[in-house]
MARTORZA-724293 format. One line per 5 residues: number of its first residue (from 1); their letters; for each residue x, y, z of C-alpha. Coordinates in Angstrom, 1 decimal, padded with zeros to 4 digits, always signed. Example, Ala and Ser with C-alpha at 12.3 -4.5 7.8 and 13.67 -1.06 7.14 Angstrom:
BEGIN
1 = AS = +012.3:-004.5:+007.8  +013.7:-001.1:+007.1 $
% end
This chain:
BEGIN
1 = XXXXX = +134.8:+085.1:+064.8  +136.2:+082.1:+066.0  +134.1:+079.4:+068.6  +136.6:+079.9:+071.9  +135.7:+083.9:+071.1 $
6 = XXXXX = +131.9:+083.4:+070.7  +132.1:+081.3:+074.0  +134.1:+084.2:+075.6  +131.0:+086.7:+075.2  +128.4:+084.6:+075.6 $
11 = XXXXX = +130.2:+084.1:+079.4  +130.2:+087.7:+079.6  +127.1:+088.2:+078.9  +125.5:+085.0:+081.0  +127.4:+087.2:+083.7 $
16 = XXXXX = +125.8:+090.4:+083.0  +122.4:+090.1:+082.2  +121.1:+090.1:+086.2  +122.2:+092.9:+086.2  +120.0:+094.2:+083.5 $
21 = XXXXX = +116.4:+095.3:+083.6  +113.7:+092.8:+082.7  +112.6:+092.9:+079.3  +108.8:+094.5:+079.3  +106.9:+096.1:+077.0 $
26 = XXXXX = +108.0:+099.9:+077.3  +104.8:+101.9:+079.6  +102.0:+103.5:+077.9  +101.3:+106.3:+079.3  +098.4:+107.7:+076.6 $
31 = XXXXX = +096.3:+104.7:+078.5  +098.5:+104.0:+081.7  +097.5:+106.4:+084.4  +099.8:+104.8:+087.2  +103.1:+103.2:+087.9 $
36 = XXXXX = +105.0:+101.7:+090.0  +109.0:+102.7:+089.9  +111.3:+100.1:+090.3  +115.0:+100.2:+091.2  +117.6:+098.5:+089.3 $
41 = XXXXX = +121.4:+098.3:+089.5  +121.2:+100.1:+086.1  +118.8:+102.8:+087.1  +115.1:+102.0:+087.2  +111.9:+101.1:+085.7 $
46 = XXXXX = +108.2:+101.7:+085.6  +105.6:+098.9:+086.0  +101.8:+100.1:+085.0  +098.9:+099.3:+087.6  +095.4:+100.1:+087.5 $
51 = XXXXX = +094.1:+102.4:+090.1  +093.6:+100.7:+093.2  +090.1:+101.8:+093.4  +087.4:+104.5:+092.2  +087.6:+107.2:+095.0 $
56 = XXXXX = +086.9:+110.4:+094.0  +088.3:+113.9:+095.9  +084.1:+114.5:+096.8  +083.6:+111.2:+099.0  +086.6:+111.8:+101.0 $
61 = XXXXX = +084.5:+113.1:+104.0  +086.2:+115.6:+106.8  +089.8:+117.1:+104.9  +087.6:+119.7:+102.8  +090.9:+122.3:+103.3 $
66 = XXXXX = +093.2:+119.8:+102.7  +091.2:+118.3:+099.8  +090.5:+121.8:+098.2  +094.7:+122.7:+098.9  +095.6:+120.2:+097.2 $
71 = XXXXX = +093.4:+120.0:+094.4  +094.4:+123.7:+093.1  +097.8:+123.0:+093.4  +097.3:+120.3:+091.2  +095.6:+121.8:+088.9 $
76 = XXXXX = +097.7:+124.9:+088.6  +100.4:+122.3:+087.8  +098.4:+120.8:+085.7  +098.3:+124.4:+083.4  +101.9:+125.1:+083.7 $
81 = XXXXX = +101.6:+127.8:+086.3  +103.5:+127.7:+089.8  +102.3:+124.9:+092.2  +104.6:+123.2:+094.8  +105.4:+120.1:+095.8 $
86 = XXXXX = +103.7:+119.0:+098.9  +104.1:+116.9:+102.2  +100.3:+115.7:+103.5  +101.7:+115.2:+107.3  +099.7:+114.2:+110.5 $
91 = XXXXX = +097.3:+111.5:+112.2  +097.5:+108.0:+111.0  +094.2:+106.5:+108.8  +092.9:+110.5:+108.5  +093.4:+110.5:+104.3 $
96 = XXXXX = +096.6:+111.6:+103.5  +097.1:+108.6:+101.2  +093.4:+108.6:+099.4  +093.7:+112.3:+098.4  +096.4:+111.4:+096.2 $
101 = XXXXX = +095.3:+108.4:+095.4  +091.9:+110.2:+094.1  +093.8:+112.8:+092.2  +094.2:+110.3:+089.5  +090.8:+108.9:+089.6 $
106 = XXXXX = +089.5:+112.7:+089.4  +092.1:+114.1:+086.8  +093.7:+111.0:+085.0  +091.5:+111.5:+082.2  +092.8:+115.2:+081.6 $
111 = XXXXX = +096.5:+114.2:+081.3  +097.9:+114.1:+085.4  +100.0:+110.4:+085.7  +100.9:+109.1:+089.3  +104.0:+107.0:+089.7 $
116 = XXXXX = +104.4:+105.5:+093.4  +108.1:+105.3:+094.6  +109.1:+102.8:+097.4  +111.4:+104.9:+100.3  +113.6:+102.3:+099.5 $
121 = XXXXX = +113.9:+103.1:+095.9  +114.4:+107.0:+096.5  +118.3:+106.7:+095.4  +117.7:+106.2:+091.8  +114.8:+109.5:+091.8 $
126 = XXXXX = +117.4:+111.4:+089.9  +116.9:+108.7:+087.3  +113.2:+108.7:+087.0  +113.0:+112.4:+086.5  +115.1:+112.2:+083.6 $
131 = XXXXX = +113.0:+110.0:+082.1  +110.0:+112.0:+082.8  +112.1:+115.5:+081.4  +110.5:+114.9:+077.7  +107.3:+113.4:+078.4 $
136 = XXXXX = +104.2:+115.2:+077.6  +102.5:+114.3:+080.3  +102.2:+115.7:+083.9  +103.8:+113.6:+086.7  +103.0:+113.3:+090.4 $
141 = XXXXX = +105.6:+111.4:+092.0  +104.6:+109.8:+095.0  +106.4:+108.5:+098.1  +103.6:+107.1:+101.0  +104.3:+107.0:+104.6 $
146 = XXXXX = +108.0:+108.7:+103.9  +110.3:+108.9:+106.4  +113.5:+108.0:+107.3  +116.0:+106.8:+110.1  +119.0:+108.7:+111.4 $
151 = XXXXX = +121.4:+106.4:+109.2  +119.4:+106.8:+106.1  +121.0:+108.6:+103.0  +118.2:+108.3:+100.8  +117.0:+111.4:+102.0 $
156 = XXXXX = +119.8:+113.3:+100.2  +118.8:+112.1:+096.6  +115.0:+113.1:+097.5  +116.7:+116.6:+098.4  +118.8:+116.9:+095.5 $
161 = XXXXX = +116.0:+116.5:+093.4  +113.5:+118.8:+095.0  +115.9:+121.3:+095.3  +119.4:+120.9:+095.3  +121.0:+120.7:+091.9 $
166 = XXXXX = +121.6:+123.3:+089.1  +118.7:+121.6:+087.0  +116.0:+121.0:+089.2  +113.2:+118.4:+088.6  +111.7:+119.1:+085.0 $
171 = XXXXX = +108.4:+121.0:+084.7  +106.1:+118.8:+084.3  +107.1:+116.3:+087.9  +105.8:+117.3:+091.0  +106.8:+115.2:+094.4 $
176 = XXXXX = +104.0:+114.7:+096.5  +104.8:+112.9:+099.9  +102.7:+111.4:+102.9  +103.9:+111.2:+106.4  +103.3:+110.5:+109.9 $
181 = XXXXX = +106.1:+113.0:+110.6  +106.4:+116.5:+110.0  +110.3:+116.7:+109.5  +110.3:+112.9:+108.5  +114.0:+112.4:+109.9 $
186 = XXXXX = +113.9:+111.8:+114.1  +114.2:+114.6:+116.3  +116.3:+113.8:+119.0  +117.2:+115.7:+122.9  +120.8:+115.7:+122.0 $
191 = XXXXX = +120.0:+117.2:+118.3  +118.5:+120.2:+120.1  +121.5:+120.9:+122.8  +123.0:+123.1:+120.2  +120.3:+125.3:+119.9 $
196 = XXXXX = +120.7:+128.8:+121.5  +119.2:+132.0:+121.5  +121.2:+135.1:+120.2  +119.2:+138.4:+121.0  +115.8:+138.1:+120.6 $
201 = XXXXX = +116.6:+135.1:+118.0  +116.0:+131.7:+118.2  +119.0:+129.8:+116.1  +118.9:+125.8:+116.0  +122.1:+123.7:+115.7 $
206 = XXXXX = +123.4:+122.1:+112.3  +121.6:+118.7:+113.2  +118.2:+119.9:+113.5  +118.8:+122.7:+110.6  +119.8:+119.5:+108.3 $
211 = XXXXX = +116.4:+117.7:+109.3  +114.3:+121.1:+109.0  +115.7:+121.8:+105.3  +114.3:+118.4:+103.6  +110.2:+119.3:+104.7 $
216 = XXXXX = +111.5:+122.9:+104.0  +112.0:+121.8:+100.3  +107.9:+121.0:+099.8  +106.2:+124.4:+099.9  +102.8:+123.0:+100.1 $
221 = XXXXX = +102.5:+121.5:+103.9  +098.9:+120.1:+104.5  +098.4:+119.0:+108.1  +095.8:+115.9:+109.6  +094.4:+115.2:+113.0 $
226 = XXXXX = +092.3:+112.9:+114.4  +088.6:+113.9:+113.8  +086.3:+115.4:+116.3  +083.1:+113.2:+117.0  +080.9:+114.9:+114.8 $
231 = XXXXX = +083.1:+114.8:+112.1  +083.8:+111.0:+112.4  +079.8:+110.7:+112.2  +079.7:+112.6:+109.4  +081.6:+110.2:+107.6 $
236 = XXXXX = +080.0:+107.4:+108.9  +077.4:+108.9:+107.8  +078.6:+109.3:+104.1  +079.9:+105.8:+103.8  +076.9:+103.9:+105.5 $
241 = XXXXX = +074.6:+105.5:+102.2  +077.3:+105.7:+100.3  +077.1:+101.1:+100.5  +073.5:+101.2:+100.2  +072.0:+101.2:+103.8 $
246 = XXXXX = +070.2:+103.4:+105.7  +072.1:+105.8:+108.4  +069.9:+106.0:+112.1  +069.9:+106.4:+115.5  +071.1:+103.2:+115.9 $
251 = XXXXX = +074.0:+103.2:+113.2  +074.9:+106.7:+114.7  +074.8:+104.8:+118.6  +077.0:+102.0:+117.0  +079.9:+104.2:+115.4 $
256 = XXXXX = +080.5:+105.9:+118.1  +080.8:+102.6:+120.3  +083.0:+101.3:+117.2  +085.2:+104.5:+118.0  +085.0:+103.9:+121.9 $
261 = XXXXX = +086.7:+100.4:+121.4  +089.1:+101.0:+118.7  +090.8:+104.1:+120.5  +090.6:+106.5:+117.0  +088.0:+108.4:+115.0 $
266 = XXXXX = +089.5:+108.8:+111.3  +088.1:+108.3:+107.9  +089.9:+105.0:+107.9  +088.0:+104.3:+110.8  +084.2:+105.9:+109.2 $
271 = XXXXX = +085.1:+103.3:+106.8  +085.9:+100.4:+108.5  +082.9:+100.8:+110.6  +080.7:+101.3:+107.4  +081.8:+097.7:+106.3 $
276 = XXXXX = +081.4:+096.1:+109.6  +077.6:+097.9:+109.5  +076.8:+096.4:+106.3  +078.0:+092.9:+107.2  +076.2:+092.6:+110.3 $
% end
């Protein structure tokens, strides 16, 4: 091979190599329980992380139906029987994201795995399930605070894999999704000016059907609202013991004033006024 050749490819590949994925040590997944996915010209790639923190499904005070819901769709998954994928919708700070974050603190040690995918990143999915197909381990893939703005075609590859192409994702992936939205695309006036009623039958237009079919795709639909006041003291409650003081009249008196001035009872909120407690 001669040297103007040699200098030829080495161009080349001086060119190319941006364009490839960064060289890491391939994941481990019999001791990684968690990844990030990361989108690349070429595809995609996983980066381990520990678990953000040590919540468990039992301290996660006020969503016992959601908790329970999910938990047994989880596990059935986790056995190889039917289970769904699921969309935890509603209130802001009200634990859709800790549930599934706790799933892996609760069940990591029994084989579940929990890769986190950026909305951003959802056009290279298809690529991540394929890399999951032979694994013998059971996926959740995870997309927090999803939604998506009237321009956005991302949507379409999260579609395609949840239920849209002859293959389907593989057996052992399950999409799991939080959002503030139920439909997670914008609903719009002018979207529902094609709806009409035929008979005794309500039938929407094509913009709103297109919207409705992407939450239609996740069969497990857990909702969230704000909590009632005794429920928000009940997980003050739980987190004030929980960091090692003692809950009283007084603690009781200041959470709900904490509540007053911050507009919102939530577990985010039982928690935040748990540290604040503690600090004072």
């Amino acid at each position: 091979m001669n040297d103007a050749l040699v200098t030829r490819l080495v161009q080349l590949l001086d060119r190319v190599e941006p364009f490839l994925p960064p060289k890491r040590p391939p994941i481990d997944w019999s001791s990684d329980t968690a990844a990030l996915w990361v989108r690349h010209p070429l595809g995609g790639y996983l980066v381990p992380v520990s678990p953000r923190d040590s919540l468990s499904m039992a301290s996660l005070v006020g969503i016992e139906r959601q908790r329970e819901a999910l938990l047994r769709n989880t596990r059935a998954f986790m056995a190889g029987r039917p289970s769904n994928h699921a969309l935890l919708w509603g209130a802001r700070g009200c634990g859709k994201s800790s549930l599934v974050r706790a799933l892996i603190n609760d069940l990591g040690a029994d084989g579940l795995r929990l890769i986190q995918v950026d909305r951003h990143d959802l056009v290279s999915l298809p690529a991540l399930v394929n890399e999951l197909r032979d694994q013998p381990w059971r996926f959740i893939v995870y997309c927090d605070d999803l939604s998506f703005e009237g321009s956005d075609d991302a949507y379409k590859a999260l579609k395609s894999v949840l239920d849209g192409t002859l293959t389907g994702p593989p057996e052992n992936v399950l999409l799991y999704a939080t959002s503030n939205r139920r439909h997670l695309l914008p609903e719009s006036m002018e979207d529902n000016q094609a709806t009409k009623v035929v008979g005794q039958e309500l039938h929407h237009g094509d913009a709103v059907e297109e919207k409705i079919s992407l939450s239609d795709r996740f069969g497990l639909w857990l909702s969230f609202y704000p909590f009632d006041q005794a429920t928000f003291l009940e997980a003050c409650r739980y987190w004030v013991t929980e960091l090692g003081s003692e809950w009283g009249d007084e603690a009781e008196r200041a959470a709900l004033r904490f509540a007053t001035q911050r507009g919102v009872r939530s577990g985010r909120a039982a928690w935040q006024f748990a540290a604040q407690w503690l600090s004072e």
